[in-house]
N, CA, C and O atoms as a CHARMM CRD file, in Angstrom:
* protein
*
  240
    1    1 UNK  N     79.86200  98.54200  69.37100 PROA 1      0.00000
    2    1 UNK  CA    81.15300  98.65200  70.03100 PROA 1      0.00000
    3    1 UNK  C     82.21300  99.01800  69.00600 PROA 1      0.00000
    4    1 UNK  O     83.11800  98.22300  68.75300 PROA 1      0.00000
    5    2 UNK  N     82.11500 100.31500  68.35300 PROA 2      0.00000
    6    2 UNK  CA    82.77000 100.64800  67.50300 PROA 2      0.00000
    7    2 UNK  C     83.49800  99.71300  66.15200 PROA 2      0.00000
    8    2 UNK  O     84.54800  99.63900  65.51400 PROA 2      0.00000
    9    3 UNK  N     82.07500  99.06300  66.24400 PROA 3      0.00000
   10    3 UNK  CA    82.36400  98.31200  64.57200 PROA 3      0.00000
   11    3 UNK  C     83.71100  97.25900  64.74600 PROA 3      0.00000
   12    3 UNK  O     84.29500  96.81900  63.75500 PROA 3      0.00000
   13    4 UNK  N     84.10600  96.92900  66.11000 PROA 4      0.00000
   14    4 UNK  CA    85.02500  95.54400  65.80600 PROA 4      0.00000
   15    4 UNK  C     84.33200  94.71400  66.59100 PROA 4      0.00000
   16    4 UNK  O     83.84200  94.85000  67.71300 PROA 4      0.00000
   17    5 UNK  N     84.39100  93.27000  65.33900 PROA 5      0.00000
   18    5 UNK  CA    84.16600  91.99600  65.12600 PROA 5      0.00000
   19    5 UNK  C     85.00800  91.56300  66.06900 PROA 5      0.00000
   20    5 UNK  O     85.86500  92.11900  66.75600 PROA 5      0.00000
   21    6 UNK  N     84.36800  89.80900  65.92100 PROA 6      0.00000
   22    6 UNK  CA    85.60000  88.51500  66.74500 PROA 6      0.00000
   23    6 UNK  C     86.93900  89.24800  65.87600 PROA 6      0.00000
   24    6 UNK  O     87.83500  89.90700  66.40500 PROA 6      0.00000
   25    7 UNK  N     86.78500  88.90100  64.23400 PROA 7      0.00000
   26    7 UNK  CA    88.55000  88.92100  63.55400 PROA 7      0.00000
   27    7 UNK  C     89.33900  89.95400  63.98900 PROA 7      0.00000
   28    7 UNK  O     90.53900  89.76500  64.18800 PROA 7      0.00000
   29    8 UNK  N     88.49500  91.70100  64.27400 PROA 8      0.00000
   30    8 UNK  CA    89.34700  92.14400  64.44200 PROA 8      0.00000
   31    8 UNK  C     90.16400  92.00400  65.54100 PROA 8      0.00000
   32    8 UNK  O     91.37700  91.79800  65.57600 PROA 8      0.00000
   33    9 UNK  N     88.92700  92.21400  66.93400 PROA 9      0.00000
   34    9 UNK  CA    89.63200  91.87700  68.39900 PROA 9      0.00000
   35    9 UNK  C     90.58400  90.49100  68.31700 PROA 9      0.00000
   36    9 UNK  O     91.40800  90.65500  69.21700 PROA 9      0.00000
   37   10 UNK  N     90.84600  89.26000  67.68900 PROA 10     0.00000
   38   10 UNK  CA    91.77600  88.49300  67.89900 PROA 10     0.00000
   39   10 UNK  C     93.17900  89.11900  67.21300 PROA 10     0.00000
   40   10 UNK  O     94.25400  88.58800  67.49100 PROA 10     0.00000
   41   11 UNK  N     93.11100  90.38900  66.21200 PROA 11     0.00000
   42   11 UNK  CA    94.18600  90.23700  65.71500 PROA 11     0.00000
   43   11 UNK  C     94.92700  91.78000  66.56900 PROA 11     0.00000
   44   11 UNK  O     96.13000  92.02200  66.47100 PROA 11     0.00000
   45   12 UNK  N     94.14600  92.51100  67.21600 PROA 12     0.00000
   46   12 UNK  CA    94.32700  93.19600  68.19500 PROA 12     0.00000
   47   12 UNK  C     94.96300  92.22900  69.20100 PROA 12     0.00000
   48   12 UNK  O     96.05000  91.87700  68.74500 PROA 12     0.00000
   49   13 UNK  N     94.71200  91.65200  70.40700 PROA 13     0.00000
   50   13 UNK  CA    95.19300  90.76700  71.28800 PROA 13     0.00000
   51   13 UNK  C     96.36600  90.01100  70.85700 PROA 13     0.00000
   52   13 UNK  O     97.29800  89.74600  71.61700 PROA 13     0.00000
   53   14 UNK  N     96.28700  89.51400  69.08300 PROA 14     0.00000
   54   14 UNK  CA    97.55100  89.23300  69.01500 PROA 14     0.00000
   55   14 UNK  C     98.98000  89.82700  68.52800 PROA 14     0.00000
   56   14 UNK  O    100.00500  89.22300  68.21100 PROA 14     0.00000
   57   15 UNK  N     98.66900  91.36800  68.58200 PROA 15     0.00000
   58   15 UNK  CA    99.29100  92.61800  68.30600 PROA 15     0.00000
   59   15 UNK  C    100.19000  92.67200  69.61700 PROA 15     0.00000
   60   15 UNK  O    101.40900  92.80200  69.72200 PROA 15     0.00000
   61   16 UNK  N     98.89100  92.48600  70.88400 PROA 16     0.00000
   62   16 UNK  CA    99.52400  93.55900  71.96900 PROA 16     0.00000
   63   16 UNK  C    100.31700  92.07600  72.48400 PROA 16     0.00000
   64   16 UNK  O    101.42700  92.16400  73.01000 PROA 16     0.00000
   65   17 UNK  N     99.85900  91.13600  72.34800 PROA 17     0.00000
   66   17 UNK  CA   100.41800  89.66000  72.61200 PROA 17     0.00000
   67   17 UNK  C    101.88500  90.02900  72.24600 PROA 17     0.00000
   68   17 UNK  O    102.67400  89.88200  73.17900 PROA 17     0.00000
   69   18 UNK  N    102.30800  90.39200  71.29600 PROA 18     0.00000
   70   18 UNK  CA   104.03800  90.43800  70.56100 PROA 18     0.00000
   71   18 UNK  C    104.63200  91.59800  71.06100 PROA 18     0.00000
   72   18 UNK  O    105.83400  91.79000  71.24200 PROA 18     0.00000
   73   19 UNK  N    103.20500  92.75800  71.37900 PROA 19     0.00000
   74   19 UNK  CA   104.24800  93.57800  71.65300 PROA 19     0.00000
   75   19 UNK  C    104.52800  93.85100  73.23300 PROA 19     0.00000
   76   19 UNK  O    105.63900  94.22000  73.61400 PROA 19     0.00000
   77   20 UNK  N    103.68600  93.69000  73.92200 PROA 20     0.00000
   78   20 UNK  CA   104.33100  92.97900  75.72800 PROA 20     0.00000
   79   20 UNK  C    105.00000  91.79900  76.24900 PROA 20     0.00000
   80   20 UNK  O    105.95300  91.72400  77.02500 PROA 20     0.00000
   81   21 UNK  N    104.28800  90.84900  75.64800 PROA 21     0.00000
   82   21 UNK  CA   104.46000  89.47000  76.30700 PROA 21     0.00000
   83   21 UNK  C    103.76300  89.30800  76.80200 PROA 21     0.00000
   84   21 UNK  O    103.06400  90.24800  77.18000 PROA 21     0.00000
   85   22 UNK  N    103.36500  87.54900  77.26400 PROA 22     0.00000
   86   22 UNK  CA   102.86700  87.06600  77.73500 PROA 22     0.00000
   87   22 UNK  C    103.16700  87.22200  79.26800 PROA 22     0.00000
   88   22 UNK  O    102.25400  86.75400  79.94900 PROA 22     0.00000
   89   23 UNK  N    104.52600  87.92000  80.21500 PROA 23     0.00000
   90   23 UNK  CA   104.96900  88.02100  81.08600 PROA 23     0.00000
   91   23 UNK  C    104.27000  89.34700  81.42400 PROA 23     0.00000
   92   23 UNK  O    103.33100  89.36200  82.22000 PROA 23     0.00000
   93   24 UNK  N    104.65700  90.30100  80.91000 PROA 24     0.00000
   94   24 UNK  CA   103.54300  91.38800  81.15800 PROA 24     0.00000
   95   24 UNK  C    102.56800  91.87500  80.71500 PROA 24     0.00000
   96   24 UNK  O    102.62600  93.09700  80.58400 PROA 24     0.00000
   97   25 UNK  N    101.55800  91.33700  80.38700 PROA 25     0.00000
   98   25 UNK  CA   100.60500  91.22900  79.89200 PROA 25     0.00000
   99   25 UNK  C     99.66000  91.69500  81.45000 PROA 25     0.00000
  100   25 UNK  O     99.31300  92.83900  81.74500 PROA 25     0.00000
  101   26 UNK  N     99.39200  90.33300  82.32000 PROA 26     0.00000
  102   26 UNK  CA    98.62700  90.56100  83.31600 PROA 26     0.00000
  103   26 UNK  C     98.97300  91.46900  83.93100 PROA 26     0.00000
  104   26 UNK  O     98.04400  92.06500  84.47800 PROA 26     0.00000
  105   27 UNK  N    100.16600  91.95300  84.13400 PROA 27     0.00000
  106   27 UNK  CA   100.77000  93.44300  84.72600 PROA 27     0.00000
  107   27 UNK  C     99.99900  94.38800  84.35600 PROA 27     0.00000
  108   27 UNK  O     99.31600  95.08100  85.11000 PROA 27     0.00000
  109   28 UNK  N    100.07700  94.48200  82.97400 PROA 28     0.00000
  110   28 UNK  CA    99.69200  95.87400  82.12700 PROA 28     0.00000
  111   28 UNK  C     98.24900  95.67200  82.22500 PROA 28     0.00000
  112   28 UNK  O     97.69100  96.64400  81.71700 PROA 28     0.00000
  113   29 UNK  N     97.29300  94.69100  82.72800 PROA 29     0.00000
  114   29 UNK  CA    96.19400  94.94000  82.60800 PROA 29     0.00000
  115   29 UNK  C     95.49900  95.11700  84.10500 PROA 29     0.00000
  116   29 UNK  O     94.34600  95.45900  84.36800 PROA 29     0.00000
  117   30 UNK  N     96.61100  94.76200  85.01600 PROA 30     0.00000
  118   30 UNK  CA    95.89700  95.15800  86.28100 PROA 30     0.00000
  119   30 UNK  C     96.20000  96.82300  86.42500 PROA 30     0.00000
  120   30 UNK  O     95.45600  97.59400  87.03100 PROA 30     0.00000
  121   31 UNK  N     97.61100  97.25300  85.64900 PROA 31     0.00000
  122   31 UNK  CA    97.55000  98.49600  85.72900 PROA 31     0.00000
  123   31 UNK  C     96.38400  99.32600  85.13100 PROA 31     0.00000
  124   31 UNK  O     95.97400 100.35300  85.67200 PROA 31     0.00000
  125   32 UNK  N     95.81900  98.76300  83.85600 PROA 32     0.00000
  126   32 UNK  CA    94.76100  99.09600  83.04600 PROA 32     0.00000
  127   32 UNK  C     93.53300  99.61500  84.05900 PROA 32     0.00000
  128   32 UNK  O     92.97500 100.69700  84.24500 PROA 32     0.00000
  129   33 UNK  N     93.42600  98.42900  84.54800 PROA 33     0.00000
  130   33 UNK  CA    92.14000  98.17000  85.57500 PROA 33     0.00000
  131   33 UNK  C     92.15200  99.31300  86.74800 PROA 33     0.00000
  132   33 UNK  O     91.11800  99.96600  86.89700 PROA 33     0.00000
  133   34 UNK  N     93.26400  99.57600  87.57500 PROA 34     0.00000
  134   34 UNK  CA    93.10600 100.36200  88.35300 PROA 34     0.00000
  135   34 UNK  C     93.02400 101.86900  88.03000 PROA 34     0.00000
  136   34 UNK  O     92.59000 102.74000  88.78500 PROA 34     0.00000
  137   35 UNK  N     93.40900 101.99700  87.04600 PROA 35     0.00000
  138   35 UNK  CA    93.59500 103.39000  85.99400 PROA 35     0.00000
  139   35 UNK  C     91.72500 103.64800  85.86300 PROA 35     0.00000
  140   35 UNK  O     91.01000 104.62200  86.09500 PROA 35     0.00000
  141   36 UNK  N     91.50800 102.54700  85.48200 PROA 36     0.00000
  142   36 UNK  CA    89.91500 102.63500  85.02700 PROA 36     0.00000
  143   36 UNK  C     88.69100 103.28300  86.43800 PROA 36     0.00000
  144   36 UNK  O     87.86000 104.18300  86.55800 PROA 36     0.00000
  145   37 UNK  N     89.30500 102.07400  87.33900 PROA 37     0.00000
  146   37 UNK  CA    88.70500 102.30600  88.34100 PROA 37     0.00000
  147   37 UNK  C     89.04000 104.02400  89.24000 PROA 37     0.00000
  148   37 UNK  O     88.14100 104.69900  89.74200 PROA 37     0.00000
  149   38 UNK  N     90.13400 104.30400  89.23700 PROA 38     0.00000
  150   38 UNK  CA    90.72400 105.38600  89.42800 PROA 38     0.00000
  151   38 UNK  C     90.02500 106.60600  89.27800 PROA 38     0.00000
  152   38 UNK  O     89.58300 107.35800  90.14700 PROA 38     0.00000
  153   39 UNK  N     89.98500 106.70900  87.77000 PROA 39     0.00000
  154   39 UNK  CA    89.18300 107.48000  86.49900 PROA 39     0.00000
  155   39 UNK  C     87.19000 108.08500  86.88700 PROA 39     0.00000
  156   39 UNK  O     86.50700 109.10400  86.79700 PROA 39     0.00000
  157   40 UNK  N     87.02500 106.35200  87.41000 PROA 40     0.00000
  158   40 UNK  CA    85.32400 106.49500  87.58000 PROA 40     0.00000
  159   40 UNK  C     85.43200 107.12300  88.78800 PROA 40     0.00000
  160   40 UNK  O     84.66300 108.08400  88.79800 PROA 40     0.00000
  161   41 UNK  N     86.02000 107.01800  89.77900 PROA 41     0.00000
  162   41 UNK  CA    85.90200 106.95500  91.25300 PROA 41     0.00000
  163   41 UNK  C     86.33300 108.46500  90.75500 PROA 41     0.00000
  164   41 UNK  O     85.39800 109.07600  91.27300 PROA 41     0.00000
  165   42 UNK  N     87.13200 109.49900  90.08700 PROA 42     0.00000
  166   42 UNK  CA    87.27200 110.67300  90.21500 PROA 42     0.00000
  167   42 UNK  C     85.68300 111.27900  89.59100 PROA 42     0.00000
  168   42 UNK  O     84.95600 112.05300  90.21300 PROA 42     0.00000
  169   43 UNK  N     85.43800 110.79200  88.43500 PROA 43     0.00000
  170   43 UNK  CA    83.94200 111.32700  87.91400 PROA 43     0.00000
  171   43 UNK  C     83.24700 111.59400  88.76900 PROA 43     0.00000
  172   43 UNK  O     82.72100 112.69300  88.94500 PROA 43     0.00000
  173   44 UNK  N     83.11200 110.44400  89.56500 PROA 44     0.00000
  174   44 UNK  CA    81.56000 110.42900  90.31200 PROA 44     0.00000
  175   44 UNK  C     81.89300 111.39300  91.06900 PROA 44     0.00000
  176   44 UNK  O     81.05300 112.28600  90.95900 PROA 44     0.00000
  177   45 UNK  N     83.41200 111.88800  92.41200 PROA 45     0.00000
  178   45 UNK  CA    83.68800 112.61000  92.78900 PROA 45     0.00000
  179   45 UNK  C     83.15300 114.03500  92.41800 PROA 45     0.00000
  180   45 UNK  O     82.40200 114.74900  93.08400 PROA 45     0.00000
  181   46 UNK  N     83.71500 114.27600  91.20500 PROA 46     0.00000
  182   46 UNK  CA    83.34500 115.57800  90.04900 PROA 46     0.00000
  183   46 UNK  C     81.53700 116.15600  90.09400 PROA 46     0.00000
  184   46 UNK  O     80.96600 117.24100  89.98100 PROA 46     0.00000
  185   47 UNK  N     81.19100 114.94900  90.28700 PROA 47     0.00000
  186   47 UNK  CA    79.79900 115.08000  89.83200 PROA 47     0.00000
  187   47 UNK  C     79.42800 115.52700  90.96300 PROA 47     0.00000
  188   47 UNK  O     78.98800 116.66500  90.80100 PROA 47     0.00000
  189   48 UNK  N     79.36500 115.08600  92.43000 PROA 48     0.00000
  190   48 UNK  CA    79.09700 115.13900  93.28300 PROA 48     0.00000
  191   48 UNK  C     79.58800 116.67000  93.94800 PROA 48     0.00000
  192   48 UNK  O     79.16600 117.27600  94.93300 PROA 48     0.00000
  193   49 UNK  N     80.64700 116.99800  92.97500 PROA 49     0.00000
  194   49 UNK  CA    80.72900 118.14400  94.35500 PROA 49     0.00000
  195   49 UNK  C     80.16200 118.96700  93.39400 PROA 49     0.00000
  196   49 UNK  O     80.11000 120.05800  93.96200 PROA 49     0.00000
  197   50 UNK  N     79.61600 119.12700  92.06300 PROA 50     0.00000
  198   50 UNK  CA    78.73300 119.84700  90.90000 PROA 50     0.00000
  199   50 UNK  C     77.59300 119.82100  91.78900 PROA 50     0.00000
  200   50 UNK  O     77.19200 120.90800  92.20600 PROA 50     0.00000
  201   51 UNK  N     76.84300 118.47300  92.24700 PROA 51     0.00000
  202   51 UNK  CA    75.44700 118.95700  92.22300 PROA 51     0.00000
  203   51 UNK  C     75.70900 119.58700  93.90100 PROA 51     0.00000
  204   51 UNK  O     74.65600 120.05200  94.33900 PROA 51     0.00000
  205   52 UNK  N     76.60100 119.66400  94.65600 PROA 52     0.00000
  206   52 UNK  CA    76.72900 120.10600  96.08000 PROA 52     0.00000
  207   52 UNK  C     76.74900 122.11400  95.86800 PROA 52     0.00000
  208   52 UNK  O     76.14800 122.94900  96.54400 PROA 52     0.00000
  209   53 UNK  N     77.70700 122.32200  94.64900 PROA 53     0.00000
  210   53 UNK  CA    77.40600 123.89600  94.47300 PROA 53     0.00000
  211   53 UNK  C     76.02500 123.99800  93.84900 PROA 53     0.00000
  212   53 UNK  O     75.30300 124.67900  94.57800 PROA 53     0.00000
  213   54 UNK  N     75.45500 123.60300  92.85800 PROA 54     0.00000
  214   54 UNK  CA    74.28500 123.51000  92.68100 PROA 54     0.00000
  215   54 UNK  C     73.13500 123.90100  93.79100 PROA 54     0.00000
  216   54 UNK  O     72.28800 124.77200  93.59100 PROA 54     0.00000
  217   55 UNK  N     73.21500 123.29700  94.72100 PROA 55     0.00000
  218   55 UNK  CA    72.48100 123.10400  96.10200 PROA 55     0.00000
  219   55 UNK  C     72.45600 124.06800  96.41900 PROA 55     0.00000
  220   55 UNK  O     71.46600 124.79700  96.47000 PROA 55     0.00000
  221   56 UNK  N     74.07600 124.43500  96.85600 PROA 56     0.00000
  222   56 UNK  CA    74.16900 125.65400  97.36700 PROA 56     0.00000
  223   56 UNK  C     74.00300 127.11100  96.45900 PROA 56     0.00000
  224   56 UNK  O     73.73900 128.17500  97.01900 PROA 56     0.00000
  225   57 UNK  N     74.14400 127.02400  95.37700 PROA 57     0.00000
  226   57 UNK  CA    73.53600 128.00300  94.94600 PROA 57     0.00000
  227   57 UNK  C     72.19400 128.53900  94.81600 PROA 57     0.00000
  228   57 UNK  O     71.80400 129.65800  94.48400 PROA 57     0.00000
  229   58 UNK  N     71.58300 127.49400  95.14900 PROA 58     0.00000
  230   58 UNK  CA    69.75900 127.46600  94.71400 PROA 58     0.00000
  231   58 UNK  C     69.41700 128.11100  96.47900 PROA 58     0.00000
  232   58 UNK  O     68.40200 128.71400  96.82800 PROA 58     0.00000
  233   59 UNK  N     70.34800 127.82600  97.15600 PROA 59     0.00000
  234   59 UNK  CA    69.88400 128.36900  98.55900 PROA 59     0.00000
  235   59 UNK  C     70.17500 129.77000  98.71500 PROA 59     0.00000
  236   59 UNK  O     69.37400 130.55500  99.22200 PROA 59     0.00000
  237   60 UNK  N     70.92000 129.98100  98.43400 PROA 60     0.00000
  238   60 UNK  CA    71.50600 131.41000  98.24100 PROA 60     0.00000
  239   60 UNK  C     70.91700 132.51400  97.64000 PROA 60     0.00000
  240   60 UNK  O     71.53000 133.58000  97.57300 PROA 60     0.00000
């Protein structure tokens, strides 16, 4: 996982800790989250309409 340890990830968290707050913190990570989810849900989209020309090209 790209070479960070416990030390580094605590001193990360206590980076983003000072630089949001503890007030928006859970904000910024549900925004995180839906961004993520967002993101996959377009891939798979992507992929899907790839192997649909695919299809249709092989019929053609």
């Amino acid at each position: 996982m790209l070479g960070l340890g416990a030390p580094e990830l605590l001193i990360i968290l206590a980076v983003v800790l000072l630089l949001f707050g503890g007030t928006r913190l859970p904000k910024l990570a549900r925004s995180l989250g839906q961004a993520s989810k967002e993101f996959k849900a377009g891939v798979a989209d992507g992929t899907r309409d790839d192997d649909d020309a695919k299809k249709e090209a092989k019929t053609d």
